[in-house]
C-alpha positions, 0 to 999 in steps of 0.5 A: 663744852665745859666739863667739870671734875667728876663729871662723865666724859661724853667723848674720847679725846683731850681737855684743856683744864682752864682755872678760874681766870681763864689760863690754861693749866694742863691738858689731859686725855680722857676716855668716853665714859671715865669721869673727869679727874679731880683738880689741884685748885678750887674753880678749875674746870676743863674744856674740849680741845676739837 
């Protein structure tokens, strides 16, 4: 599932925050509900991590 910054979280849990070519940049804790954070760098996004 890919998430992008500002959208709402669709389940509690961690998220990878994948850059633009594809590394792993961080990993976050988000609540259902909360909006994704804004990123450091143009082109990231993040992903569910199950």
């Amino acid at each position: 599932m890919r998430l992008d910054p500002g959208d709402v979280c669709p389940r509690t849990g961690a998220y990878r925050l994948i850059d633009r070519d594809g590394r792993l940049v961080n990993t976050i804790y988000v609540g259902e509900g909360e909006l994704m954070p804004p990123t450091q760098y143009s082109g990231c996004h993040y992903e569910w991590e199950s």
